[in-house]
N, C-alpha and C positions, 0 to 999 in steps of 0.2 A: 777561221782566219780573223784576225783582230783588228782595229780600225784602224791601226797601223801600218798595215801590210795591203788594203783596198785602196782602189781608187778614190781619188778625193775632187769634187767638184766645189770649183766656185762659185759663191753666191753672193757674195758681198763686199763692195770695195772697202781697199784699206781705210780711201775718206770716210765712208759708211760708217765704217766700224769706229773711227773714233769721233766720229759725232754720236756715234750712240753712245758710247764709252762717257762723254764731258756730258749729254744730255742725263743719262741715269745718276751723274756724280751731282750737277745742277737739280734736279728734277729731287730726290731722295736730302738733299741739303733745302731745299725748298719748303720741300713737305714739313721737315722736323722740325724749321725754324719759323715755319709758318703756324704749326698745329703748337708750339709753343706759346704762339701772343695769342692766338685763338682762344688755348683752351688753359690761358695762365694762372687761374685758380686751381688745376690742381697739381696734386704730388709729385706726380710723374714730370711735369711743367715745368717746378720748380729744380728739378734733380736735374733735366736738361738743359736746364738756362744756365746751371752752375758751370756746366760741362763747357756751354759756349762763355762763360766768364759775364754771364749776366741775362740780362731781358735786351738790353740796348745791343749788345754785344752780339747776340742773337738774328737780332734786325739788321746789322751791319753785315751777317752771314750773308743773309736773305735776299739784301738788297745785290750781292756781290753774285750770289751764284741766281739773280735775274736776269744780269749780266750773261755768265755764262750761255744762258739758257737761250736770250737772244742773238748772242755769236750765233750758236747755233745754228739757230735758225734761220738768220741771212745768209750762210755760209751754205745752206743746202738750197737756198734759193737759188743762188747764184751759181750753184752745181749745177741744176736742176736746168738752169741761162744755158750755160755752157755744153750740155748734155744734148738739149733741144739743136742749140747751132753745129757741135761737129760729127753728131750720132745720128740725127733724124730728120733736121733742116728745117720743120718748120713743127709749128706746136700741135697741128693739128693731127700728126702722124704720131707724133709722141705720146697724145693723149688719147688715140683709137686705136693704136696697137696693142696687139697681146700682152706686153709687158706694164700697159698702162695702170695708174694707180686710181684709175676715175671708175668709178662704178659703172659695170656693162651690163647687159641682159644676165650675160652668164653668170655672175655674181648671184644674180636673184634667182636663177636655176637651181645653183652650188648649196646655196641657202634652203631651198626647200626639198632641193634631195639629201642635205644632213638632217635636217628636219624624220626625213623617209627614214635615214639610215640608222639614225638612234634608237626609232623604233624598231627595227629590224624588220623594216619595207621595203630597202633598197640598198643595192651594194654602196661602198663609200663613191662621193664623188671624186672627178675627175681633175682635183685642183691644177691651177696651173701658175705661174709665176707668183701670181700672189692671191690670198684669200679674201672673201670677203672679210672676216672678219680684220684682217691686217690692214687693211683698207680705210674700213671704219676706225681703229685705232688712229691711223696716220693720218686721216682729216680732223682726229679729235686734236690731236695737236696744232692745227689750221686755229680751231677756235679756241680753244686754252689760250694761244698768242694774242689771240684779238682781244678775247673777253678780259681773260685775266690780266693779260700782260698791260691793256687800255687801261682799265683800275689800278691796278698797281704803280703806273708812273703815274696817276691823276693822282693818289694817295703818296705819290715820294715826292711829287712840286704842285704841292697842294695853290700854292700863291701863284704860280702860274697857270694853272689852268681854270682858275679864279678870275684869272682878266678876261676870259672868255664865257666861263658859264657861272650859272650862280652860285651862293655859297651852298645851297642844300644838296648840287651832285657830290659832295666829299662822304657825305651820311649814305647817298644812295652805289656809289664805288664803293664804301665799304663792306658792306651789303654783298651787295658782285662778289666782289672780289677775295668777299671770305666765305660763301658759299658756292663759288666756283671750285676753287682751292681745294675745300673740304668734300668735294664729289667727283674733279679729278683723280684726288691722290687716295681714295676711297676704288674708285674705278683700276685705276692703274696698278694698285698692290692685292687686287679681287681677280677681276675680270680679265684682265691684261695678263697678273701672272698665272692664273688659270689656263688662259687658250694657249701661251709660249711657253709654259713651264710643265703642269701639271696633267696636262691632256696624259691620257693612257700610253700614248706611241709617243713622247718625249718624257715621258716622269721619270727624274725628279729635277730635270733641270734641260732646258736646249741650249745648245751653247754655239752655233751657227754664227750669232749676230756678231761675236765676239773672236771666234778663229776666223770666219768669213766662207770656210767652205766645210763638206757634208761628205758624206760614205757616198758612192756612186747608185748600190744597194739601199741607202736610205730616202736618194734623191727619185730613184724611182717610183719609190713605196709613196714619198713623201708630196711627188710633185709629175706625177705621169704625164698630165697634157703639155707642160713644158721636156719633159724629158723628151717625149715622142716627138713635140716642134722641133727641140735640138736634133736630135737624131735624122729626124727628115730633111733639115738645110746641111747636114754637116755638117754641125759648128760645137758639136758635142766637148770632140777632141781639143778645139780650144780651150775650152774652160779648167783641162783638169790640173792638179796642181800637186803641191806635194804636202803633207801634212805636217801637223808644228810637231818637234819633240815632247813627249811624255812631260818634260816639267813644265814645259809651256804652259800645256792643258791641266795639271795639276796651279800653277797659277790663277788660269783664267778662272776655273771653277772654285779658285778661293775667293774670288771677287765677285763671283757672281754669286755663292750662298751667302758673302755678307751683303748683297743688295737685296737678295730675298729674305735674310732675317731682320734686318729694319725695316723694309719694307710691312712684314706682315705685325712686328713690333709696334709700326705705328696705326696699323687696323686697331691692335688690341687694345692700345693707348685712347684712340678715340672710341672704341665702344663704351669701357670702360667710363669716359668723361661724359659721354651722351647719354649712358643710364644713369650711371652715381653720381654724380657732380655737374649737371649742367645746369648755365646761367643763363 
């Protein structure tokens, strides 16, 4: 049976998906135009700045899809407002329920039984709505906004945040903010597309985040303790949905192997600059 003809389960609102959709376009625009001033003595530096129509030109990307990047992310806050008032009522049920995104016992369980299971000590665990590790990803973006995003506007109105601190934080935001940057997008084209992409039961690409929903068979495999929760309140049958047409998904996976090949485009870019060429 083909993935076309199975049940299809929902996992991910439409808002979801296109905050992740303008977060990967921000986030991959970021990177390049940032590892550009970064690493602007060498070759590869200069071939990319032509492309953006300069070094200045570059920074104008950078500065615009920071933008982006912070839509964003008041845009999932304010979901997040809105989610708490007419789904769950109050915050604290939001954040100690199963679906929570806040690090729980079980988390630290999940963690040392894959630990178990890699070695082949213990069956795989028992994931449920969300992983540890997806977890950790989605707070690292918490501090990417703080750290980075603090630096980055102290470095775009330098004169104004001058009236309040002294002149030597613009040397120390620089600092920040260009090796936050470079251990983000170091992380998130490694680590990140690793555990969502590459893992053995999704290789050579998961494409979930992007159509929003999953094989009913996959969601099992994929996510039993949530499955079994569903199953037990009877809310299964809500979620299922119907799957996008065949060009759809030939779409979505053209856009996602071009975010994986710059992506790892820009690993090679900066190895590259930090062995042969660094200043």
């Amino acid at each position: 049976m083909t993935k076309q003809n199975q049940k299809h389960i929902l996992r991910f609102s439409r808002l979801n998906r296109i905050l992740h959709v303008v977060m990967i376009i921000s986030f991959i625009t970021l990177a390049i135009t940032g590892m550009i001033l970064k690493f602007s003595y060498t070759p590869w530096s200069f071939f990319l700045a032509h492309f953006f129509g300069g070094f200045e030109s570059a920074g104008l990307a950078h500065r615009f899809a920071a933008i982006l990047m912070t839509a964003v992310f008041f845009t999932h806050l304010i979901d997040l407002y809105l989610r708490k008032k007419n789904e769950f009522g109050s915050w604290k049920k939001m954040l100690s329920g199963s679906h929570t995104m806040v690090f729980t016992k079980k988390d630290w369980h999940d963690l040392r039984d894959s630990i178990k299971w890699f070695l082949g000590k213990a069956p795989r665990p028992q994931y449920g709505r969300w992983t540890y590790w997806e977890k950790f990803d989605y707070f690292a973006v918490f501090w990417g906004m703080i750290v980075i995003g603090s630096t980055g506007m102290t470095l775009w109105f330098p004169e104004f945040f001058t009236l309040f601190f002294p002149g030597w934080i613009i040397n120390v935001a620089t600092i920040i903010h260009s090796d936050e940057a470079l251990l983000a997008t170091g992380f998130i084209f490694t680590i990140h597309f690793f555990n969502t992409h590459l893992r053995p039961e999704k290789f050579p690409m998961d494409i979930v985040i992007f159509t929003g929903n999953m094989t009913l068979d996959e969601f099992k495999e994929d996510r039993p303790a949530e499955y079994e929760e569903l199953v037990k309140n009877g809310e299964l049958e809500k979620l299922f949905v119907e799957p996008y047409p065949p060009i759809v998904i030939s779409a979505i996976k053209f856009f996602g192997w071009t975010a994986l090949s710059i992506g790892f485009s820009i690993i090679i870019w900066i190895i590259y600059a930090m062995i042969f060429t660094y200043k």
